[in-house]
matplotlib code that plots the C-alpha trace (Angstrom):
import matplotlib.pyplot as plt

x = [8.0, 6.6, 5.5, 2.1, 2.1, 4.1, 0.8, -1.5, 0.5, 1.7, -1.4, 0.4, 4.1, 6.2, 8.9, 10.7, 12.1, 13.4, 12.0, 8.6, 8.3, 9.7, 7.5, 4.2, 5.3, 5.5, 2.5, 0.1, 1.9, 1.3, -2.2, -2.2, -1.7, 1.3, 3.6, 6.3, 9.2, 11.7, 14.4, 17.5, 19.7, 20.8, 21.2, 17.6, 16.7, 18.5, 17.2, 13.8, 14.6, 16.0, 13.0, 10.6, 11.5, 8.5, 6.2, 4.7, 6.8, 9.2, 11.8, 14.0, 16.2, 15.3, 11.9, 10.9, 10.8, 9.2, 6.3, 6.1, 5.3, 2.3, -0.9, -3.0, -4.1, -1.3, -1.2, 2.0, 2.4, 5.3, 7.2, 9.9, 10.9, 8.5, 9.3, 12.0, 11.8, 8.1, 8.4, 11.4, 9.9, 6.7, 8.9, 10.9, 7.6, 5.3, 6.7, 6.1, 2.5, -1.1, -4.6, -6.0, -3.0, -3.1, 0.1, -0.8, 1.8, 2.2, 4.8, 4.2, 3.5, 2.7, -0.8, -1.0, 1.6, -0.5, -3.2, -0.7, 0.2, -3.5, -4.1, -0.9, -1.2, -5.0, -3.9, -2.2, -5.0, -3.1, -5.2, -3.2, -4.2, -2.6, -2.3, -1.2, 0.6, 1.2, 2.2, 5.9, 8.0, 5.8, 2.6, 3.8, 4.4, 1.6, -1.2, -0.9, -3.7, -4.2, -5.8, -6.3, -7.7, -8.2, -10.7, -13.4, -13.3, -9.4, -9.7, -12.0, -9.2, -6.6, -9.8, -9.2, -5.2, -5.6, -8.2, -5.9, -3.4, -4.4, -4.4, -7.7, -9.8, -12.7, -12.7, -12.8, -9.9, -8.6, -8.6, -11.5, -12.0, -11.6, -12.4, -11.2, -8.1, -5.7, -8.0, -5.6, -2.5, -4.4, -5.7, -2.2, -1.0, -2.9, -2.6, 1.1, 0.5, -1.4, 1.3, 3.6, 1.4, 1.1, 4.7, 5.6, 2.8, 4.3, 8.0, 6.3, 5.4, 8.9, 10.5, 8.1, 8.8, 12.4, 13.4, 10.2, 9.5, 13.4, 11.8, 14.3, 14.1, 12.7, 10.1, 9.2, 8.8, 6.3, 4.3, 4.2, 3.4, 0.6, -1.0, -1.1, -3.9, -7.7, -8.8, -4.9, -3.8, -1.9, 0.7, 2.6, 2.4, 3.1, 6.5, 7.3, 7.4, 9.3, 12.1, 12.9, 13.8, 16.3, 20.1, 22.1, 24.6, 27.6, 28.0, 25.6, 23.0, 19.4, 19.6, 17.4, 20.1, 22.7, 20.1, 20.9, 18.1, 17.5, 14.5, 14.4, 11.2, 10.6, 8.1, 4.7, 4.2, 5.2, 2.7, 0.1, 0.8, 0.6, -2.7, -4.4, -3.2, -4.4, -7.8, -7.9, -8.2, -6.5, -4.3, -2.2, -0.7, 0.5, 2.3, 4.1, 5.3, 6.6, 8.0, 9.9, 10.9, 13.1, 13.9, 15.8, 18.5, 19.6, 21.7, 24.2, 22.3, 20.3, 23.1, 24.7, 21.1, 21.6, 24.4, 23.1, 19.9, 21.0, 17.9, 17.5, 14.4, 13.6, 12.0, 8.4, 7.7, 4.2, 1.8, 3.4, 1.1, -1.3, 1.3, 1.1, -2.2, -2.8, -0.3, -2.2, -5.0, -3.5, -1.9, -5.4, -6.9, -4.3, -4.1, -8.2, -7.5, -5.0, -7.0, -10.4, -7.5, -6.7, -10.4, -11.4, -9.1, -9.6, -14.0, -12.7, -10.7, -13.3, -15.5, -12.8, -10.8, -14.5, -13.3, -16.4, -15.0, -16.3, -14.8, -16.5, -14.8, -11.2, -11.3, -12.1, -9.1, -6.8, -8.1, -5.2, -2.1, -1.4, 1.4, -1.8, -3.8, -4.9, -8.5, -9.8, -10.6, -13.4, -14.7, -14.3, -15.3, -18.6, -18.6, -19.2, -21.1, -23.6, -23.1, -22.2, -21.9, -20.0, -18.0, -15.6, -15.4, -14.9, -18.8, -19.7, -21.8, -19.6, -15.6, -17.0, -17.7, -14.1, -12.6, -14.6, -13.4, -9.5, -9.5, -8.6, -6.0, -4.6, -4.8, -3.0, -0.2, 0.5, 0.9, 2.9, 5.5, 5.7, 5.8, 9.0, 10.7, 9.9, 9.0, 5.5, 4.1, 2.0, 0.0, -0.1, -1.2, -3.9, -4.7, -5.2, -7.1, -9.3, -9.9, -10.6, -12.7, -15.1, -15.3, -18.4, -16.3, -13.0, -11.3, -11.0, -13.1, -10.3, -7.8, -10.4, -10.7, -6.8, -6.4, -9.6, -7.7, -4.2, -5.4, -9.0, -9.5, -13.4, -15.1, -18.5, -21.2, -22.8, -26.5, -26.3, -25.2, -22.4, -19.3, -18.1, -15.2, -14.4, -12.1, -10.6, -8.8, -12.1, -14.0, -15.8]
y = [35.8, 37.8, 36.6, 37.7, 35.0, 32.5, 32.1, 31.9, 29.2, 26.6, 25.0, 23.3, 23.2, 20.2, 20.1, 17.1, 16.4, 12.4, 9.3, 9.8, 13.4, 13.8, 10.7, 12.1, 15.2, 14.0, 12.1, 15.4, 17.0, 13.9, 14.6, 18.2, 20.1, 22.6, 22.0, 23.6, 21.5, 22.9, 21.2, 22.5, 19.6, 20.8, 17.7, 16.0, 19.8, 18.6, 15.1, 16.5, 18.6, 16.0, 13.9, 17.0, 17.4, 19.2, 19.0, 22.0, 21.5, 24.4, 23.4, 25.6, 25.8, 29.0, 29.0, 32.4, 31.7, 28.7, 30.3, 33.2, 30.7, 29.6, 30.1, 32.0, 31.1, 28.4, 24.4, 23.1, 19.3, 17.9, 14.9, 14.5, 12.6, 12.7, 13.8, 17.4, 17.4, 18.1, 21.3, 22.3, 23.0, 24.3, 27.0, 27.8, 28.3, 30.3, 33.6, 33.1, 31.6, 33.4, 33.3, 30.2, 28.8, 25.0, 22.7, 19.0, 16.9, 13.6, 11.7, 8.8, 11.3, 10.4, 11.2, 13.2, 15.8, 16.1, 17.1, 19.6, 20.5, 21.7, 23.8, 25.5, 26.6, 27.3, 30.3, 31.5, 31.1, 28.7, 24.9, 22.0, 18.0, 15.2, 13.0, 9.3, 7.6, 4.3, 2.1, 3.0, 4.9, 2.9, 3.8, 7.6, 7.1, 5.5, 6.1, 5.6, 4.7, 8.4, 8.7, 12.3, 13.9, 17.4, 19.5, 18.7, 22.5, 21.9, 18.2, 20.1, 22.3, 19.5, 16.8, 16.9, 16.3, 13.7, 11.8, 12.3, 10.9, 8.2, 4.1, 2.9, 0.1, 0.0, 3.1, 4.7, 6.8, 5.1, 8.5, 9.8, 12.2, 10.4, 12.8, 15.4, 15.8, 13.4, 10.8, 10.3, 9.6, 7.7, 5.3, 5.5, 4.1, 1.3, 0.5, -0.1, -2.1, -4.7, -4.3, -5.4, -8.4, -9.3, -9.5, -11.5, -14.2, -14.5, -14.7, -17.7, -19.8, -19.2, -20.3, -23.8, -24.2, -23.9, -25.6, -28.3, -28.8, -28.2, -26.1, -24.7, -21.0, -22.0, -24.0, -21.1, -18.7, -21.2, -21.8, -17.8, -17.4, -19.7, -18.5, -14.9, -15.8, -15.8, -14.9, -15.1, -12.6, -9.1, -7.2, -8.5, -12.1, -11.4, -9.6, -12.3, -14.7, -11.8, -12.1, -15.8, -15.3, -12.5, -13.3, -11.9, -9.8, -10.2, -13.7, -16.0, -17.3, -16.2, -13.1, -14.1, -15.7, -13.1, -10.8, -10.6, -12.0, -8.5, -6.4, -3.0, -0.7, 3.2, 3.3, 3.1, -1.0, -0.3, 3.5, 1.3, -1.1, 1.5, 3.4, -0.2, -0.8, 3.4, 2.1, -1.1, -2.8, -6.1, -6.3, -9.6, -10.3, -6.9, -7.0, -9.7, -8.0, -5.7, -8.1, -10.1, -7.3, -6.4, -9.8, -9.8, -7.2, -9.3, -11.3, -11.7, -13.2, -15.5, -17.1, -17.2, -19.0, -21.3, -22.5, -23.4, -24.8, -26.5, -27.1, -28.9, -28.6, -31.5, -32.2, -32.8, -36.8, -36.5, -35.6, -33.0, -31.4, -31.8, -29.7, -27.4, -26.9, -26.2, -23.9, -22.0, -22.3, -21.0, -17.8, -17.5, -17.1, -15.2, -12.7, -12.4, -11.9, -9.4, -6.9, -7.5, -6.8, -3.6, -2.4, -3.0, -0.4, 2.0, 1.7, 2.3, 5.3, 6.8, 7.0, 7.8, 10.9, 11.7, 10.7, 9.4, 6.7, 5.6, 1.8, 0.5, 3.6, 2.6, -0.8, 0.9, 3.2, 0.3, -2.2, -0.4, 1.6, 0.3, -2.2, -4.0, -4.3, -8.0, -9.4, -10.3, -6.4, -7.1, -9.3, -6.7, -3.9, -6.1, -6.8, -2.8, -2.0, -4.9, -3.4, -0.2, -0.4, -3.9, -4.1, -6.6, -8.2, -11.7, -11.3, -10.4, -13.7, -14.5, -14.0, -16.3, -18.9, -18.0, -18.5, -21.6, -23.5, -22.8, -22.6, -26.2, -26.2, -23.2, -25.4, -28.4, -26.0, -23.9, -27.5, -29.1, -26.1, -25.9, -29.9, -28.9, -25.9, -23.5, -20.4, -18.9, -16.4, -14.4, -17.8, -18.3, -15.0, -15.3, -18.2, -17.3, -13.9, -15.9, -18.5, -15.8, -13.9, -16.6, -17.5, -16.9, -17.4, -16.2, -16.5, -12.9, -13.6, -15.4, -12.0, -9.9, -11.9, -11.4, -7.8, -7.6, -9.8, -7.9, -4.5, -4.0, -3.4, -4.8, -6.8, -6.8, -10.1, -12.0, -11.7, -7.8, -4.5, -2.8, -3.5, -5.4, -6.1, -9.2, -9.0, -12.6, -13.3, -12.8, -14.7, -17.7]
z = [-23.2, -20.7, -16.9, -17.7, -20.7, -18.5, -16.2, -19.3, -20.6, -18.2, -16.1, -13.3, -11.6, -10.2, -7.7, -8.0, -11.2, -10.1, -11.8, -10.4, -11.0, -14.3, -15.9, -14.3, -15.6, -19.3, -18.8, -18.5, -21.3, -23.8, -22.9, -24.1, -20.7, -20.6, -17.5, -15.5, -13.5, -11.1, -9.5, -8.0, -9.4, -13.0, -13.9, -13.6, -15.4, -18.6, -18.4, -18.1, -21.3, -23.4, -22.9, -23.2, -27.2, -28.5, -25.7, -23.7, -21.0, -19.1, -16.4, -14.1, -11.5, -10.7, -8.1, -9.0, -12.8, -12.2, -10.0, -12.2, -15.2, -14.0, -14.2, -11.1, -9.0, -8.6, -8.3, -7.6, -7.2, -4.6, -5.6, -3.1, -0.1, 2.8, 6.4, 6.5, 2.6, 2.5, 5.0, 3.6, 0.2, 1.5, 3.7, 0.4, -1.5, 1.6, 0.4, -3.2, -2.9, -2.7, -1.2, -3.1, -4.4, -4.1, -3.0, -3.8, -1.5, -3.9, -1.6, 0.9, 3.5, 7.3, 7.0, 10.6, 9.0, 6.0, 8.5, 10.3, 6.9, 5.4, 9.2, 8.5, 5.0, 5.9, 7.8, 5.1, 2.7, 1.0, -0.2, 0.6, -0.7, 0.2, -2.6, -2.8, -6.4, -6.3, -10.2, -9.9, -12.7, -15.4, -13.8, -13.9, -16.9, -19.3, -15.9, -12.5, -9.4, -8.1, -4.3, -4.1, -0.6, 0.7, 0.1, -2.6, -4.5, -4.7, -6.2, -9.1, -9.7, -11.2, -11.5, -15.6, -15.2, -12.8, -15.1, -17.5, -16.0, -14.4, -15.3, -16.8, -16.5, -18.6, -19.8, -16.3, -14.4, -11.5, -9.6, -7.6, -4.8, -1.6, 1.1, 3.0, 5.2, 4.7, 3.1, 0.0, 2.3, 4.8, 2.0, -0.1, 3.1, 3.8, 0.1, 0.6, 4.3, 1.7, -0.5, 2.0, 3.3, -0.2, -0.7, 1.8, 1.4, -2.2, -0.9, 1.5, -1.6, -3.1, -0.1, 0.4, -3.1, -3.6, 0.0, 0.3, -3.5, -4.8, -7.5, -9.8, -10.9, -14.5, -12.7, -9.9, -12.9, -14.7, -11.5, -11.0, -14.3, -14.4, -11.1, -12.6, -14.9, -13.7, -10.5, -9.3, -11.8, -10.4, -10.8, -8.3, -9.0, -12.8, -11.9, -9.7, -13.0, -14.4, -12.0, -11.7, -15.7, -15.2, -15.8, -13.7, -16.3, -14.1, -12.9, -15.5, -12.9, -12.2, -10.6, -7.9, -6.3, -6.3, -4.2, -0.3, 1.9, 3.8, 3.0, 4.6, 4.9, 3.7, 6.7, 5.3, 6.1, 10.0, 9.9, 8.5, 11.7, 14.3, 13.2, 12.9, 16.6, 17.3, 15.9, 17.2, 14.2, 13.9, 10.7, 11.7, 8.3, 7.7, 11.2, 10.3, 6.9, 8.7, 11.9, 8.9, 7.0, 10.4, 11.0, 7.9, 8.5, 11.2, 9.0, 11.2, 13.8, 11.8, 10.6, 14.1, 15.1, 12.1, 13.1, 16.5, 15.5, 12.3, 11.0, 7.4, 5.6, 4.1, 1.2, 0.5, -0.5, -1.0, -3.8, -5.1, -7.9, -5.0, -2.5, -5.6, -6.1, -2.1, -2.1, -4.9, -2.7, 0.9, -1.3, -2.6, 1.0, 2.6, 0.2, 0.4, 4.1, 3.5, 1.7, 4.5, 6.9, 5.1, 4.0, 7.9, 8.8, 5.9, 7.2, 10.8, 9.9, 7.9, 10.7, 12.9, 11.0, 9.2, 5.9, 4.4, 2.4, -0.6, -0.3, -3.4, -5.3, -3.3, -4.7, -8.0, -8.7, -7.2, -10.1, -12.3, -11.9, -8.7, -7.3, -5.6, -8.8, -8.9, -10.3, -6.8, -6.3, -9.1, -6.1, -3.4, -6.0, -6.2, -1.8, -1.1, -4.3, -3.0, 0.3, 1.2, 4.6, 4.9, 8.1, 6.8, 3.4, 5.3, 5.9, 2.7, 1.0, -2.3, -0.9, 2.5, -0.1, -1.4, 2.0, 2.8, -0.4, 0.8, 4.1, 4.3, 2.2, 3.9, 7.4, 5.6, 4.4, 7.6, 9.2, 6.2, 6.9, 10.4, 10.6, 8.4, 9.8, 6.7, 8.3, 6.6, 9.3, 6.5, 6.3, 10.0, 11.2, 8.1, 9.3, 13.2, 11.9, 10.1, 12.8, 15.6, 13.1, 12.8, 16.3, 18.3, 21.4, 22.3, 25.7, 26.3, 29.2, 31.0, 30.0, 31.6, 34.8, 35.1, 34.9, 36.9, 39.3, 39.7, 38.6, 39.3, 36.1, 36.0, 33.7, 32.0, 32.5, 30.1, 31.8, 33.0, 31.8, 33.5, 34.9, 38.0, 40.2, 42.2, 45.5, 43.8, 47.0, 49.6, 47.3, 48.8]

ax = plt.figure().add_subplot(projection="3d")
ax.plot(x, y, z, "-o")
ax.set_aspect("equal")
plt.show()
């Protein structure tokens, strides 16, 4: 076969052959596109084949074969590690590459180098996206939540593989053009800051049940499984039921409890963390993700304190379906506050980086595919549809009913835990976010007559525009 027939044949390229890449890569070619793979690790080349079988698909570990086999002009999709990887590629490919071909970055990618990325390749005439996955190796797989951003005439380039592609719910792609710049890795990002919150509000249950309830792992998996039905249900909470039933192969108990209690981070939690404090957007429950996440892998230390403190929960000698069902309740809340905590920063950015974000179509493409998929984003779906502009989905009419109907129960639980020494910070900065987020009045006033006080900072009244200093220690 000839180059010239090479580039008629094979529609798109990937570089990164691993889990992510090579499922992905099998997914478009079950849907009738041919594809190319390259990888420089022969091995993941012949795993890639041996899956391939009859399917359109071409893999090398030569670059120049691989480039010369597609079509023109070129789209090449990036599946490896973000960071030195990304530039290292994109160096390796420059000379290779020409005026219109298109690089689609699909790793978790800082979303400031996917901006330095596009205004260096745009020099060169080259189109760069960046382009968030999230659903895991199953999601690459049988369809994945796609977040594509960059420019629009680049999106229409691959729009019919990513549709392809892509998870659906109710017949419709959850993939959409999200904007330009770094849209898709700016959303892809804050998408996995909820995905952290709502991880560790979930470990909080497990731990008030197993130390406050003395819930055995049969009856944790029942609870989990029960709560993932309704308007609980998501992916998360039903894999959580999945895992209190596994057997660990090795030692005969639940595998649950042969799993060390430290939780590191890939960086996408703690970047979601920092832009939100850029922004000024307050994203409490997320921050504490990513706080107890790093509290973790101080094992050592925590069970230095443990021994000083010796603190014994105690179990719970109350109502206990009642516990139960409040518990169901406070998740319910906190994970609602969660994703307002997440959308506020996604509307702030969009004015900010001029993204122009659809957030009715972001709660869309996350209903399936994604590790966040859960049935309240019908709700939120529903919020920005209703209205567009929405500041926060806290003040949007049906989820404030939501909130109102559990924010007791949430109250009695935060207290119930800390009366008991079960540490649940998720719920507790939920809590405070929601509390100061409904507050008319906040004592800011006071912090402002301090720094006004030691640094001159000034202040602004309540009954005239401006701003004003007071000489505090003249003052009569």
């Amino acid at each position: 076969m000839t180059d010239t027939d090479k580039r008629k044949q094979y529609e798109i390229g990937m570089i990164g052959l691993g889990v992510m890449g090579r499922n992905l890569l099998l997914n478009m070619a079950d849907h009738g596109f041919s594809v190319a793979g390259y990888d420089k690790d022969p091995q993941k080349i012949e795993a890639l084949r041996k899956e391939a079988e009859k399917r359109d698909i071409h893999c090398t570990t030569n670059l120049q074969e691989f480039i010369s086999g597609l079509r023109l002009p070129h789209a090449i999709i990036l599946l490896v590690p973000a960071g030195a990887p990304v530039d290292s590629v994109i160096k390796e490919l420059s000379p290779h590459l020409q005026k219109d071909d298109l690089i689609i970055d699909s790793g978790n990618s800082y979303f400031k180098d996917t901006d330095l990325r596009t205004i260096r390749l745009k020099e060169k005439g080259i189109l760069f996206m960046g382009m968030g996955i999230s659903g895991g190796e199953e999601g690459a797989r049988q369809g994945a939540s796609i977040m594509p951003g960059g420019l629009k005439k680049a999106y229409e380039r691959v729009k019919p593989i990513l549709e392809a592609v892509a998870a659906r719910v109710n017949g419709e792609p959850c993939v959409t053009y999200l904007g330009p710049f770094s849209a898709g890795h700016f959303v892809k990002m804050v998408h996995n800051g909820i995905e952290y919150g709502v991880m560790q509000l979930i470990s909080e249950t497990y731990a008030l049940m197993k130390l406050v309830l003395g819930f055995s792992e049969d009856q944790l998996q029942n609870v989990y499984n029960e709560w993932n039905k309704g308007e609980m249900n998501g992916f998360l909470m039903e894999i959580t039921g999945n895992i209190f039933g596994r057997v660990d192969e090795k030692t005969g108990n639940r595998l649950i409890d042969e799993i060390l209690d430290v939780a590191r981070q890939k960086g996408t939690g703690m970047w979601t963390s920092q832009s939100a404090m850029e922004l000024q957007v307050p994203v409490p429950t997320i921050d504490m993700a990513v706080a107890m996440r790093d509290l973790s892998v101080f094992e050592e230390q925590r069970q230095m304190a443990d021994n000083i403190y010796q603190h014994q929960a105690t179990l719970f000698s109350g109502d206990r379906e009642k516990f139960l069902e409040q518990l169901r309740n406070t998740f319910y809340v906190s994970m609602l506050t969660t994703y307002a905590q997440g959308f506020a920063l996604l509307s702030s950015a969009s004015d900010k980086y001029r993204y122009h974000l659809d957030l009715e179509s972001v709660a869309q493409i996350w209903r399936g595919g994604c590790i966040i998929r859960a049935a309240i984003l019908e709700d939120i779906q529903a919020a920005f549809h209703a209205k567009h502009d929405l500041l926060n989905l806290l003040l949007d009419p049906d989820i404030s009913v939501k909130i109102k109907e559990n924010n007791d129960d949430l109250r009695k639980i935060v207290c119930q835990a800390s009366t008991l020494g079960i540490p649940v910070p998720g719920m507790m900065a939920s809590l405070g976010y929601l509390d100061a987020f409904r507050s008319a009045w906040l004592p800011a006033n006071l912090i402002q007559a301090q720094r006004d006080y030691f640094g001159a900072h000034t202040y602004e009244r309540i009954d005239a525009k401006g701003t004003y200093h007071t000489e505090w220690l003249n003052a009569k």
